[in-house]
VOPAGU-2260 file (C-alpha; in pm, 1 decimal, decimal comma):
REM VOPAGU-2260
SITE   aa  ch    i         X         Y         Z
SITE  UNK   A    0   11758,3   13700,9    9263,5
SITE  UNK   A    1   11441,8   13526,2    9209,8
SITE  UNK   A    2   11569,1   13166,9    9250,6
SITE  UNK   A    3   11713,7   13283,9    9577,7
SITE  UNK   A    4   11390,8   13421,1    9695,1
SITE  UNK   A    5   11279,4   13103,5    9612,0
SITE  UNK   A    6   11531,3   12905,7    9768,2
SITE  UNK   A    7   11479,7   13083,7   10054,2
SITE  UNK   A    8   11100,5   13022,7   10112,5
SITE  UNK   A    9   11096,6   12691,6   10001,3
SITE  UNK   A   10   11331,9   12579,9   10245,1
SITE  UNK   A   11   11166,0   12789,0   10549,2
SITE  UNK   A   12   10836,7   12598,6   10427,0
SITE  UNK   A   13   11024,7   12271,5   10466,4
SITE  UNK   A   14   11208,4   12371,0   10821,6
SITE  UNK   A   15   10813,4   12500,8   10903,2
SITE  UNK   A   16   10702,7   12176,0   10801,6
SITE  UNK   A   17   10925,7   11932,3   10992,0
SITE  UNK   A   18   10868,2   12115,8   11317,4
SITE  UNK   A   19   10513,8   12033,0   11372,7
SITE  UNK   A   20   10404,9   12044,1   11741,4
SITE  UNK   A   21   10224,9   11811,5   11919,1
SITE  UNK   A   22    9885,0   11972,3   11996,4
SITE  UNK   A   23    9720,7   11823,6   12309,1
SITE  UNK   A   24    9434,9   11607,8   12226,5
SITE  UNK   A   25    9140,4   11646,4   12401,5
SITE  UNK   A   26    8924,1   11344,2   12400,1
SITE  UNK   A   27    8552,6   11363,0   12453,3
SITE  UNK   A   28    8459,2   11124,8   12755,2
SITE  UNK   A   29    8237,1   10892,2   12554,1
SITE  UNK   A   30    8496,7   10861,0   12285,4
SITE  UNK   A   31    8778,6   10751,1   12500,8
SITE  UNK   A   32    8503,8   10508,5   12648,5
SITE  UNK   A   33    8443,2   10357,0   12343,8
SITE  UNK   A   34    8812,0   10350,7   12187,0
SITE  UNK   A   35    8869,7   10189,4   12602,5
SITE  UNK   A   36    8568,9    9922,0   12534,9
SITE  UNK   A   37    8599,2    9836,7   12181,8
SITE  UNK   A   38    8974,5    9904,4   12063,9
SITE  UNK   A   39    9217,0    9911,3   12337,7
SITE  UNK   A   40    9199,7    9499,4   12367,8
SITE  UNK   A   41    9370,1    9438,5   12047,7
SITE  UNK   A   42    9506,3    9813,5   11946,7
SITE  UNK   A   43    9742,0    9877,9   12222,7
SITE  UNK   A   44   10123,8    9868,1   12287,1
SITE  UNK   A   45   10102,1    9527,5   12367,6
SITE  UNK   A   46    9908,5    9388,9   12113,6
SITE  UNK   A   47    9887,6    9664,2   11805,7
SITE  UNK   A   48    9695,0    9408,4   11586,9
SITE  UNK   A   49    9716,6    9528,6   11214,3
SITE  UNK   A   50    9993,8    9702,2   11318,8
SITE  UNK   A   51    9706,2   10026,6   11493,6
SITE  UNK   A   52    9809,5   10180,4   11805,0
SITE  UNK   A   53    9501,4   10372,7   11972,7
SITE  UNK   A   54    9599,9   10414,5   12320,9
SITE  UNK   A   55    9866,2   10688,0   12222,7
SITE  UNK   A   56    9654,2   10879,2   12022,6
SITE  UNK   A   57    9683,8   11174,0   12276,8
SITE  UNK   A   58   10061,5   11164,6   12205,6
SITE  UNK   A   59   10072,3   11211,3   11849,5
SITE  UNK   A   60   10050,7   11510,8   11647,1
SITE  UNK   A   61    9769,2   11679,8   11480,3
SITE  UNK   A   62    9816,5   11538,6   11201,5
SITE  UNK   A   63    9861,5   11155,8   11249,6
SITE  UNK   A   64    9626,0   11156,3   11538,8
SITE  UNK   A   65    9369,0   11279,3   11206,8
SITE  UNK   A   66    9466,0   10998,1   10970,4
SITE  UNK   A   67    9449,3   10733,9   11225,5
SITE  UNK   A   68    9089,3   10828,7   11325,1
SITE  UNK   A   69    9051,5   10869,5   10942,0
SITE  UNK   A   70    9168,5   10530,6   10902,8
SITE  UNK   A   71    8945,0   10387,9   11193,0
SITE  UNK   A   72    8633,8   10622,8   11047,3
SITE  UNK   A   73    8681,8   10441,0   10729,4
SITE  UNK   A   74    8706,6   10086,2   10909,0
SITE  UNK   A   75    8397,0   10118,2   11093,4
SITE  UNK   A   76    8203,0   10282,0   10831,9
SITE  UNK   A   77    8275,0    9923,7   10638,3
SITE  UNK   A   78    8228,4    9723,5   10880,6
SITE  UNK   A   79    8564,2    9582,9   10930,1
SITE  UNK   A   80    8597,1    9716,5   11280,3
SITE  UNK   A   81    8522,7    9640,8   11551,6
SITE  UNK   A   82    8504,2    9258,8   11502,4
């Protein structure tokens, strides 16, 4: 009985899991001005240099919209980014 209860909740957690939502993003002003000025050149659908897309960030969900600004956090704290 107690590997069904398992069972049970662990695959709820999974089905909970794989039907994230996609929050709307709301993007401060200056930060969409500065992704527009100093991103959106090379980080775009066109051009997605290093393989980064910024111009969808609105579209994606909570979570990858928070490790791609994790990613470009850690880029600009080293100085990688923006060229």
């Amino acid at each position: 009985m107690k590997a069904l209860t398992l069972i049970l909740f662990c695959l709820s957690v999974s089905l909970a899991i794989g039907t994230e939502k996609v929050i709307p993003f709301a993007m401060p002003d200056k930060m969409e001005d500065l992704l527009a000025n100093y991103c959106f050149d090379c980080h775009d659908d066109e051009t997605k240099k290093g393989e980064v897309r910024l111009d969808n960030l609105k579209t994606l969900a909570l979570k990858d919209q928070l490790d791609l600004l994790n990613r470009v956090q850690e880029q600009i704290f080293i100085k990688e980014m923006p060229p």
